[in-house]
C-alpha positions, 0 to 999 in steps of 0.5 A, a space after each residue: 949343729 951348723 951356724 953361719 953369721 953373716 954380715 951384709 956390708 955396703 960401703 962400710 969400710 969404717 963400720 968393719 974396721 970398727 965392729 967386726 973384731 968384737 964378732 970375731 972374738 966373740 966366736 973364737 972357740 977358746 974365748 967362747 962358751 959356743 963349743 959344741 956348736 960349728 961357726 963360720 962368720 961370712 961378710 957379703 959384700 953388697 957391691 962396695 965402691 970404697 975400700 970394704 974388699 981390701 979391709 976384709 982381705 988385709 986385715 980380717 983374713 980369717 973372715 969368709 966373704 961373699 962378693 955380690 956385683 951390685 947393691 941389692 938391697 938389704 932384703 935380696 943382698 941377705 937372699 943372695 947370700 943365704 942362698 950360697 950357705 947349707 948351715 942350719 942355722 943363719 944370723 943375719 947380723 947388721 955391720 954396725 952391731 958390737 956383740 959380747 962373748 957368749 952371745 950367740 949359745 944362748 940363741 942357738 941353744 933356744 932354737 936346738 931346745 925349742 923346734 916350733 921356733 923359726 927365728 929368735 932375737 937377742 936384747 938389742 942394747 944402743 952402743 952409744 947409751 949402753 944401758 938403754 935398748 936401742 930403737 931397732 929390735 929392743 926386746 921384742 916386736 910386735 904389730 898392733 891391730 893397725 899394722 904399726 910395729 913396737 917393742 919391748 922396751 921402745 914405742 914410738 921413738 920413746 926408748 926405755 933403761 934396760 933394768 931386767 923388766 924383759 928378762 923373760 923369755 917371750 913370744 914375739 910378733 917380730 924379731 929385729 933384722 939387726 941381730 936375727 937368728 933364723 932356721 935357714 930351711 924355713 928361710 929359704 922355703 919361705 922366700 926369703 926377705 921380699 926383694 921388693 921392700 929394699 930395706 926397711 920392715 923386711 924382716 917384720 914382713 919375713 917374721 909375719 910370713 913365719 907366724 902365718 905358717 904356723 912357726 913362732 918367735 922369741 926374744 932370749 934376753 940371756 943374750 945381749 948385742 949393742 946396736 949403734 943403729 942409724 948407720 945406712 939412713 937417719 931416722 930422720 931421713 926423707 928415704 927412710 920415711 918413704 920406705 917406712 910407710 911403703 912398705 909397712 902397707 905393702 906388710 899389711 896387704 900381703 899378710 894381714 887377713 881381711 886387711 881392707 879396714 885397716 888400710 882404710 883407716 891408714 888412709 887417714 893416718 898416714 896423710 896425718 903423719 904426712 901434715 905432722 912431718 910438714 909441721 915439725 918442717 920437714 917438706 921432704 918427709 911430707 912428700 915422701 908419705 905421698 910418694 910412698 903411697 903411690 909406689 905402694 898401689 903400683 907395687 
């Protein structure tokens, strides 16, 4: 069995310097119960212009890398990159994630087990609160009926303690691209991330294609990472919100069957949501939503 874990870094000198040691002694082999399992940690470098390269080389020699010439985004960054690997198994693994000793074996271990799963996720945990999931991933995401994603451990922007209460294993509609652990042949013959979302929800486009197919999803609570989380946009960001509901629609169109009702439905929420951000005084975040829409119908 084959792994490759593989960080997308963008201009991330100071998250490196900060995150990457936690991962590379978490897959050195005599400090690591991954024994039976071959894993070669990769950073693909998204077209820096700071200092990420010369990091990488002085001080994380034993780290492999993929150099890529320009910023694609996260979802054809991560493309770009996987496609240059044969492992079996691909993590796609945020630059801002600090991951515990022992974290990996119990997700590859799942999969090895378990050959009707394409993808799996640890328990995401937030770095700065450590006892309380973090908003990207929790335990475990799903889609309700009108397309909107959640979690195990966090709806909306309400996050909740980790006390054990989604230490079961489960079935999910969704795992966090923040700490993903994916079959690379079924990534690679699905397509990949969709270039076009950039970043954001491209994962939970990528994991909906993956149940279409007939694969399924879990998160395995056995293993824990800590996700600083915010580390590229704010969650307040106006670009974040734009590509939130961009792309969220664009999700539903591509993948939803008989999604008409519920983009019409959305019609009406979204342009709510748009009023709501006007009202808690965001004006940027107010056109976003109408920038969103129109870039949707285009794409």
């Amino acid at each position: 069995m084959t792994c490759s874990v593989i960080i997308l870094n963008w201009n991330g000198a100071e998250m490196l310097r900060q995150f990457l040691p936690s991962v590379v002694r978490s897959l050195t082999p005599h400090q690591s119960p991954i024994t039976i399992h071959q894993c070669s940690l990769i950073v693909a470098d998204n077209g820096s212009t700071d200092n990420s390269l010369e990091v990488l080389a002085k001080e994380f020699p034993s780290v492999k890398t993929i150099v890529l010439d320009k910023n694609y985004g996260f979802a054809e960054g991560y493309n770009r990159a996987i496609n240059q690997i044969d492992s079996e198994y691909v993590v796609l693994l945020n630059s801002d994630v600090e991951t515990p000793e022992g974290w990996l074996a119990p997700l590859l271990d799942y999969m090895t087990v378990h050959t009707d799963v394409a993808a799996v996720q640890p328990k995401i945990r937030s770095y700065k609160q450590r006892a309380f999931f973090e908003h990207a991933g929790a335990a475990g995401g799903y889609i309700n009926a009108l397309g909107y994603p959640y979690c195990r451990g966090r709806i909306l922007w309400h996050v909740e303690e980790d006390k054990g209460q989604y230490d079961t294993i489960a079935d999910v509609d969704w795992t966090s691209g923040a700490c993903m652990c994916a079959r690379t042949s079924v990534y690679k013959e699905l397509g990949g991330l969709d270039a076009r979302f950039f970043a954001h929800m491209e994962e939970i486009d990528l994991c909906w294609r993956m149940r279409n197919a007939g694969w399924r999803l879990a998160c395995v609570p056995q293993s824990t990472v800590y996700h600083l989380g915010g580390g590229s946009l704010a969650y307040d960001n106006p670009r974040k919100t734009y590509l939130n509901h961009r792309n969220n629609l664009l999700m539903i169109r591509k993948n939803k069957k008989h999604p008409h009702g519920v983009l019409f439905v959305r019609f009406f929420l979204d342009y709510a949501a748009a009023f709501f951000y006007l009202l808690q005084g965001r004006p940027q975040s107010f056109l976003a939503v109408f920038r969103a829409r129109r870039d949707y119908h285009r794409l």
